[in-house]
C-alpha positions in Angstrom: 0.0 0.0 0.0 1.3 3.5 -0.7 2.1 5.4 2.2 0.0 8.6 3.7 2.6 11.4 1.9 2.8 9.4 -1.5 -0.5 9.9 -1.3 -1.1 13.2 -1.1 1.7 14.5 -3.2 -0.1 12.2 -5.9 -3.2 13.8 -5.7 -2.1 16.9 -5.3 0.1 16.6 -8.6 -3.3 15.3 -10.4 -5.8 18.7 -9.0 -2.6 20.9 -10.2 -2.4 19.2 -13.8 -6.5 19.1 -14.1 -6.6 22.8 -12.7 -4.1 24.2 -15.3 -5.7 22.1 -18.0 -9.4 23.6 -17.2 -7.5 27.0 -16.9 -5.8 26.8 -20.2 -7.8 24.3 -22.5 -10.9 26.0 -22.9 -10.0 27.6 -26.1 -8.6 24.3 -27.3 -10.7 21.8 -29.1 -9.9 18.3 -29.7 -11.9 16.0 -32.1 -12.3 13.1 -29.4 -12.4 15.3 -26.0 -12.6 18.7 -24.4 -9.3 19.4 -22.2 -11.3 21.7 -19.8 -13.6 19.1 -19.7 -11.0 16.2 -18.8 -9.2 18.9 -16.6 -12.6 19.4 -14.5 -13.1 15.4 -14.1 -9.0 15.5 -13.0 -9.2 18.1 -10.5 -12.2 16.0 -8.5 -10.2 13.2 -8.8 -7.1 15.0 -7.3 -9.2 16.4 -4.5 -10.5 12.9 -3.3 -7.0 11.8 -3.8 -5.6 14.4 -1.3 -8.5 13.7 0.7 -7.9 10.4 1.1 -4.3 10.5 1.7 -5.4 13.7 5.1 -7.2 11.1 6.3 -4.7 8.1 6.3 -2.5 10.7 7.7 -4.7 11.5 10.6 -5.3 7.6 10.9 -1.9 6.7 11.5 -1.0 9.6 13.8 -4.0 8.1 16.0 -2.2 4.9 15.7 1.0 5.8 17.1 -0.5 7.9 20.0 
Protein backbone atom coordinates (compact mmCIF):
# COMPACT_ATOMS: atom_id res chain seq x y z
CA UNK A 1 0.00 0.00 0.00
CA UNK A 2 1.31 3.46 -0.73
CA UNK A 3 2.06 5.38 2.23
CA UNK A 4 0.04 8.61 3.68
CA UNK A 5 2.58 11.36 1.87
CA UNK A 6 2.78 9.40 -1.54
CA UNK A 7 -0.52 9.91 -1.27
CA UNK A 8 -1.11 13.20 -1.06
CA UNK A 9 1.67 14.46 -3.16
CA UNK A 10 -0.14 12.17 -5.90
CA UNK A 11 -3.18 13.79 -5.74
CA UNK A 12 -2.14 16.92 -5.35
CA UNK A 13 0.09 16.65 -8.55
CA UNK A 14 -3.34 15.31 -10.38
CA UNK A 15 -5.85 18.75 -8.98
CA UNK A 16 -2.56 20.94 -10.20
CA UNK A 17 -2.43 19.20 -13.76
CA UNK A 18 -6.51 19.14 -14.10
CA UNK A 19 -6.58 22.78 -12.74
CA UNK A 20 -4.12 24.19 -15.26
CA UNK A 21 -5.74 22.06 -18.04
CA UNK A 22 -9.44 23.63 -17.23
CA UNK A 23 -7.49 26.98 -16.89
CA UNK A 24 -5.76 26.81 -20.15
CA UNK A 25 -7.77 24.31 -22.50
CA UNK A 26 -10.92 25.98 -22.93
CA UNK A 27 -10.01 27.60 -26.09
CA UNK A 28 -8.60 24.28 -27.30
CA UNK A 29 -10.70 21.83 -29.09
CA UNK A 30 -9.89 18.25 -29.75
CA UNK A 31 -11.88 16.01 -32.07
CA UNK A 32 -12.29 13.13 -29.41
CA UNK A 33 -12.37 15.32 -25.95
CA UNK A 34 -12.58 18.68 -24.41
CA UNK A 35 -9.31 19.44 -22.19
CA UNK A 36 -11.31 21.69 -19.77
CA UNK A 37 -13.63 19.09 -19.65
CA UNK A 38 -10.99 16.19 -18.76
CA UNK A 39 -9.21 18.87 -16.61
CA UNK A 40 -12.56 19.39 -14.47
CA UNK A 41 -13.08 15.45 -14.08
CA UNK A 42 -8.96 15.52 -12.98
CA UNK A 43 -9.17 18.09 -10.49
CA UNK A 44 -12.18 16.02 -8.54
CA UNK A 45 -10.20 13.16 -8.82
CA UNK A 46 -7.14 15.00 -7.34
CA UNK A 47 -9.17 16.36 -4.48
CA UNK A 48 -10.50 12.86 -3.32
CA UNK A 49 -7.00 11.83 -3.80
CA UNK A 50 -5.61 14.39 -1.28
CA UNK A 51 -8.54 13.72 0.68
CA UNK A 52 -7.95 10.36 1.13
CA UNK A 53 -4.29 10.48 1.69
CA UNK A 54 -5.39 13.74 5.15
CA UNK A 55 -7.17 11.06 6.29
CA UNK A 56 -4.68 8.13 6.26
CA UNK A 57 -2.49 10.66 7.75
CA UNK A 58 -4.74 11.52 10.58
CA UNK A 59 -5.30 7.62 10.85
CA UNK A 60 -1.91 6.67 11.54
CA UNK A 61 -0.95 9.65 13.83
CA UNK A 62 -3.98 8.07 15.99
CA UNK A 63 -2.18 4.87 15.75
CA UNK A 64 1.04 5.75 17.11
CA UNK A 65 -0.54 7.94 19.95
Amino acid sequence: MASPRKTLITGLATLVVGAALWRYGLDVEIVIFAPSKIGVVLMAIGGLETLYGLYKMAAASRRTE
